[in-house]
MDAnalysis code that builds the backbone (N, CA, C; Angstrom):
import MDAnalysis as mda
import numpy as np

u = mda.Universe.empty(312, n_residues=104, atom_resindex=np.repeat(np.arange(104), 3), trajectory=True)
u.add_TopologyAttr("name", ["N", "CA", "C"] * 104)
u.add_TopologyAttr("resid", np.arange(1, 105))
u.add_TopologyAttr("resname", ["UNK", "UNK", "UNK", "UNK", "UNK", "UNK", "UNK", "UNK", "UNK", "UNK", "UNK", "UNK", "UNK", "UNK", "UNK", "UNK", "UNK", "UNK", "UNK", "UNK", "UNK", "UNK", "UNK", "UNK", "UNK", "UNK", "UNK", "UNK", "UNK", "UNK", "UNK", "UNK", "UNK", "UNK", "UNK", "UNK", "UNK", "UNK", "UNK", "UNK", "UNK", "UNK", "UNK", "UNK", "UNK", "UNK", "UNK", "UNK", "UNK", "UNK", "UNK", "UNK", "UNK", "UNK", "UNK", "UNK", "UNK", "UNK", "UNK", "UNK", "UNK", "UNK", "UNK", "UNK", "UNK", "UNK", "UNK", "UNK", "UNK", "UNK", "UNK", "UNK", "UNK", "UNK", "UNK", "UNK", "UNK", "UNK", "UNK", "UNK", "UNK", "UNK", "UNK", "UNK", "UNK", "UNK", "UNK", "UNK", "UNK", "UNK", "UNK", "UNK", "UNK", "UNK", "UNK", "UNK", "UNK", "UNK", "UNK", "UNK", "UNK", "UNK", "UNK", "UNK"])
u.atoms.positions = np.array([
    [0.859, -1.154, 0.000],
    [0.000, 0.000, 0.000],
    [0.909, 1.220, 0.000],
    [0.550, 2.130, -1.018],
    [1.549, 3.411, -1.143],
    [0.637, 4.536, -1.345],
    [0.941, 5.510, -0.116],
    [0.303, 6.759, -0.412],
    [1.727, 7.910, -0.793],
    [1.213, 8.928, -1.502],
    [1.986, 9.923, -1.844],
    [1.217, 11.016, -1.627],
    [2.509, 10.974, -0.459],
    [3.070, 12.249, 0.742],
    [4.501, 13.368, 0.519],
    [4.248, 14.416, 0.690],
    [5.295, 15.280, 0.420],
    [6.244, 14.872, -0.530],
    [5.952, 14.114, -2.083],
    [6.422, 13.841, -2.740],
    [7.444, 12.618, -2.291],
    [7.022, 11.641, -1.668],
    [7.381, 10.490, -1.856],
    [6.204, 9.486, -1.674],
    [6.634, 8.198, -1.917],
    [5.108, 7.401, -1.556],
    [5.552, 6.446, -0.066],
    [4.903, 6.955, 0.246],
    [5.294, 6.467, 1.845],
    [4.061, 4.830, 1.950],
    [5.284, 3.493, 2.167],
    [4.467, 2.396, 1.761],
    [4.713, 1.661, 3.130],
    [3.491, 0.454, 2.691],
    [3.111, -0.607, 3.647],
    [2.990, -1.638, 2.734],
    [3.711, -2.834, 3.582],
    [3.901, -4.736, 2.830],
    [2.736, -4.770, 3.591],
    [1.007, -5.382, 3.112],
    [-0.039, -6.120, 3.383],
    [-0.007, -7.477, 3.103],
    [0.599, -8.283, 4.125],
    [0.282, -9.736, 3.989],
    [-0.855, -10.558, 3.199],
    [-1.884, -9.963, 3.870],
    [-3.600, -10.249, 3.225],
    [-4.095, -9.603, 2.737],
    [-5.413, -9.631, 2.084],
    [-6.083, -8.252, 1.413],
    [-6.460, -7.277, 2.392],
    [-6.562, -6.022, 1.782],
    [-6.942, -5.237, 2.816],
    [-8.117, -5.527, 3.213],
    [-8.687, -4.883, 4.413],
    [-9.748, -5.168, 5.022],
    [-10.862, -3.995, 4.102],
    [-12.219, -5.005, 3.844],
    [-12.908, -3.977, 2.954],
    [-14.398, -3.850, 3.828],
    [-14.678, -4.634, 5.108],
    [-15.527, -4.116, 5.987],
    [-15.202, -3.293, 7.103],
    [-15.687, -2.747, 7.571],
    [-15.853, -2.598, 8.892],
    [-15.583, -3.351, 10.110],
    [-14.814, -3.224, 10.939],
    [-14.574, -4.389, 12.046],
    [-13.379, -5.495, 11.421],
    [-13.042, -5.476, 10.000],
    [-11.819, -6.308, 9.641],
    [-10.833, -5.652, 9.868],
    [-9.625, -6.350, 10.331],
    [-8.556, -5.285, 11.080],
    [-7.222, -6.457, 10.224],
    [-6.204, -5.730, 9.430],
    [-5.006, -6.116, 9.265],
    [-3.901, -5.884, 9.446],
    [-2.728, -6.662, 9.328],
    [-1.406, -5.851, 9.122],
    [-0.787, -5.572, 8.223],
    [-0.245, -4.281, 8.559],
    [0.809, -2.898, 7.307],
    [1.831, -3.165, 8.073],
    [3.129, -3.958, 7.123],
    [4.308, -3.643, 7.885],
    [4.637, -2.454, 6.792],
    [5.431, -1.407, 7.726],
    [6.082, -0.140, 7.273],
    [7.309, -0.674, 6.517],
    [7.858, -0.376, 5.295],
    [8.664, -0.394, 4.451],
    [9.540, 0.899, 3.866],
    [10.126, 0.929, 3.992],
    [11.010, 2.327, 3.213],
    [10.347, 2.659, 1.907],
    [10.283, 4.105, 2.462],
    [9.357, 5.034, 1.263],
    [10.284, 4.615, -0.025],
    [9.585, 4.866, -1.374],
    [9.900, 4.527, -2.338],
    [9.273, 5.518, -3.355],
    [10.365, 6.250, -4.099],
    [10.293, 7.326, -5.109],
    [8.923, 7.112, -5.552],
    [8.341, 8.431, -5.970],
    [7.116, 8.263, -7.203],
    [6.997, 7.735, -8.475],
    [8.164, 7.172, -9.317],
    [8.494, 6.312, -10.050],
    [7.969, 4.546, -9.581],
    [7.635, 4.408, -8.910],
    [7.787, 3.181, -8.301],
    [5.917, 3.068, -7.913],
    [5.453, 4.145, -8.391],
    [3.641, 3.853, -7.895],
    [2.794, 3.045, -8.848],
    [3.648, 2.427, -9.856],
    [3.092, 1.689, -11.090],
    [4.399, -0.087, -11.270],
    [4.470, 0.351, -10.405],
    [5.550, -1.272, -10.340],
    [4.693, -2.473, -10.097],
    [4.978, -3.824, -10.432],
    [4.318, -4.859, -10.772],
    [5.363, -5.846, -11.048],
    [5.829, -6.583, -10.767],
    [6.392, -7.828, -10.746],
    [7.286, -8.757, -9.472],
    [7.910, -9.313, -9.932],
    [8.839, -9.724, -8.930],
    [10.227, -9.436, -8.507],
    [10.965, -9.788, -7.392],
    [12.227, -8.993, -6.598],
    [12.872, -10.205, -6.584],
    [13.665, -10.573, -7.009],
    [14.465, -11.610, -6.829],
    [14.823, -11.880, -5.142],
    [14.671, -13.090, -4.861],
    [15.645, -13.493, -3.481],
    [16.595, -12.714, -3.170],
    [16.910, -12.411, -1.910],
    [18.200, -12.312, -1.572],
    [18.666, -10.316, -1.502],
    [17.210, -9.889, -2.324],
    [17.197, -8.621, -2.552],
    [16.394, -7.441, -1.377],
    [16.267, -6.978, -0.910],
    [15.269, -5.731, 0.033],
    [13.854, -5.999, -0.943],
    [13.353, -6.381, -0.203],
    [11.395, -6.610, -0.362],
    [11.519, -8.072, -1.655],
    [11.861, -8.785, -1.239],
    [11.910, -9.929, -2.598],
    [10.741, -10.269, -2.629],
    [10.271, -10.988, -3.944],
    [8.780, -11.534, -3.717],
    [7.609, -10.353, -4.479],
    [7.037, -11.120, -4.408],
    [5.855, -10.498, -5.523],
    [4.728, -9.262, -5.550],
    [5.207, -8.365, -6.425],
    [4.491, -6.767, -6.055],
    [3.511, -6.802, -7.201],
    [2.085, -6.586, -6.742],
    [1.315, -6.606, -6.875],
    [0.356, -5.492, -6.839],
    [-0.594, -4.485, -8.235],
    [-1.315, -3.704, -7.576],
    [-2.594, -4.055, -7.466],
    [-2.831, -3.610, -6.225],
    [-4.211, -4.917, -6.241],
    [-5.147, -3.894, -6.153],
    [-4.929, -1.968, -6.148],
    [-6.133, -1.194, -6.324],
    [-5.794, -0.029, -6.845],
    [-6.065, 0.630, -7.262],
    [-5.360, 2.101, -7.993],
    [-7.044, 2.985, -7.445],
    [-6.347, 4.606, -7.263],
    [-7.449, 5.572, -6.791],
    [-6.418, 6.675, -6.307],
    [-7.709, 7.441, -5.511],
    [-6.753, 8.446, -5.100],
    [-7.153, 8.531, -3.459],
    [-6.907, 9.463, -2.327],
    [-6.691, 9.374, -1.647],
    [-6.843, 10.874, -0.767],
    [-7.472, 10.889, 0.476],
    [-7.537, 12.401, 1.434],
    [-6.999, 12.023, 2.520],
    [-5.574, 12.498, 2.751],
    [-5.141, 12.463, 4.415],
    [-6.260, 13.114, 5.477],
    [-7.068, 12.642, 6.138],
    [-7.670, 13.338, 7.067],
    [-7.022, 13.941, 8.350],
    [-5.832, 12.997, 9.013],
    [-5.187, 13.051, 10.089],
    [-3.779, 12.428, 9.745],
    [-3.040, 12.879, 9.870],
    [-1.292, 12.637, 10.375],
    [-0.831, 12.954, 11.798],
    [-0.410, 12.024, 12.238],
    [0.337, 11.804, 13.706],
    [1.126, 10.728, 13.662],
    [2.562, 10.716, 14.239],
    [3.415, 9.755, 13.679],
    [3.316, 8.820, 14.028],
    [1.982, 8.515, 14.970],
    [1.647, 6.901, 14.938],
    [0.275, 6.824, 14.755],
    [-0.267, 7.403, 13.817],
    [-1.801, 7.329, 13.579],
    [-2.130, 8.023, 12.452],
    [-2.468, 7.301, 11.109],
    [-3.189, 8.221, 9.838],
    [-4.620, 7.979, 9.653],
    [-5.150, 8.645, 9.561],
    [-6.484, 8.802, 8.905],
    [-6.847, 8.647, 7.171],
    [-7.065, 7.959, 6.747],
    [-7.051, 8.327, 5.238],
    [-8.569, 8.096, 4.661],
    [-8.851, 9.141, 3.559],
    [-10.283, 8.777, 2.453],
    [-9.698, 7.920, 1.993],
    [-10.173, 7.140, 1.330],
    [-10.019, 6.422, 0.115],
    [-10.872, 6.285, -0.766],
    [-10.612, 6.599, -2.107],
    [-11.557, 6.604, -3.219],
    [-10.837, 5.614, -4.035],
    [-10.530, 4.238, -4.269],
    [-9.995, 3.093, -4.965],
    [-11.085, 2.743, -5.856],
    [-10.796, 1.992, -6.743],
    [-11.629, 0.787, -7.418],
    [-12.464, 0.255, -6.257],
    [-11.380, -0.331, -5.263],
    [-12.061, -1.669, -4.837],
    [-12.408, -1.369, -3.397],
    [-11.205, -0.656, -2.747],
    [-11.353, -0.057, -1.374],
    [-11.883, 1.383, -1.133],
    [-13.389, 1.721, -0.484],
    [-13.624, 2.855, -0.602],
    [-14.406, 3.217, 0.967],
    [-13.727, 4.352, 1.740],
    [-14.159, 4.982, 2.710],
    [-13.375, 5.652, 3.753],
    [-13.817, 5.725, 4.682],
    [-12.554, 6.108, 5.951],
    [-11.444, 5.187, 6.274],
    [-10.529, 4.746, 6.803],
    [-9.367, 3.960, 6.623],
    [-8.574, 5.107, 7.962],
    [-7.668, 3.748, 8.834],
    [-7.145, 4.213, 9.604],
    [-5.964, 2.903, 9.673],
    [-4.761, 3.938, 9.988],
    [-3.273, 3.309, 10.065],
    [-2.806, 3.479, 11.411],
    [-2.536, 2.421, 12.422],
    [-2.577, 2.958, 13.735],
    [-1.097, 1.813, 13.844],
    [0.002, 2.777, 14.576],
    [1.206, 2.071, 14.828],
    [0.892, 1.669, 16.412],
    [1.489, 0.588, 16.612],
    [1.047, 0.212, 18.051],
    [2.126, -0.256, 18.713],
    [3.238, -0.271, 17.989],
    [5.191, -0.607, 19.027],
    [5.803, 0.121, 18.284],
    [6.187, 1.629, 18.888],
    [6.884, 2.613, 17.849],
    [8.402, 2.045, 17.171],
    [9.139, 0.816, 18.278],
    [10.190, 0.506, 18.009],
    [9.722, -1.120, 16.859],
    [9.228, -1.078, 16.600],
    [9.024, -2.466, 14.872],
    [7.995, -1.314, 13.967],
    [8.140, -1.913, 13.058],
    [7.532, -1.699, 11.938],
    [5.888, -2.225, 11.524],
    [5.571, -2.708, 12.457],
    [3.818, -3.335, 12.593],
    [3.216, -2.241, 12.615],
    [2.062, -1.898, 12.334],
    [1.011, -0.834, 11.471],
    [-0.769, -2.089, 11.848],
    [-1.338, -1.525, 12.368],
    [-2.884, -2.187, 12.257],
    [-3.753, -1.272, 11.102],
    [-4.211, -1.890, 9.932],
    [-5.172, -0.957, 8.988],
    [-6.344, -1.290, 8.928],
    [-7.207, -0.451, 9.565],
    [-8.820, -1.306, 9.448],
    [-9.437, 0.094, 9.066],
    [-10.937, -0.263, 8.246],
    [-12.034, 0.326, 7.902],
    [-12.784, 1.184, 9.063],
    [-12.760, 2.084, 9.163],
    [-13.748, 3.283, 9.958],
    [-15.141, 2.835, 9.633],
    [-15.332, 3.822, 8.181],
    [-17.000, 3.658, 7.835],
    [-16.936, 3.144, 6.580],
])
């Protein structure tokens, strides 16, 4: 998951699909932001490389920061597939774990 923020896309590795109800709650591990060149990438990372394994876009749209706090985002989402309030809540400032679940 990559939003673009102050001209970079500030991303999250989603294990599972995102959550598209209400009350479904997943994990965003935090990943090193990655240039705006990189918001249309699609394939695979060879082994052995930083993020190996298979990149996938699984929704394209656009997006309203409602709230920024460095352990809590708020986001609109207007996707294809994912659409509404959306919240990114860090919960051990020292790892990279992220909880993303549906508001409304």
């Amino acid at each position: 998951m990559r939003f673009e923020i102050d001209g970079t896309l500030k991303s999250w590795a989603l294990p599972k699909t995102p959550p598209q109800k209400k009350g479904e709650k997943r994990l965003a591990v935090q990943v090193e932001n990655h240039p705006l060149e990189y918001a249309l990438f699609e394939g695979e990372i060879p082994g052995g490389n930083y993020g190996a394994g298979t990149v996938t876009i699984w929704d394209a749209g656009t997006f309203e920061l409602l709230e920024s706090r460095p352990n809590k985002m708020i986001v609109l989402i207007k996707g294809k597939k994912l659409e509404g309030r959306y919240c990114l809540l860090h919960f051990k400032p020292q790892e990279k774990n992220w909880l993303f679940f549906k508001l409304k």
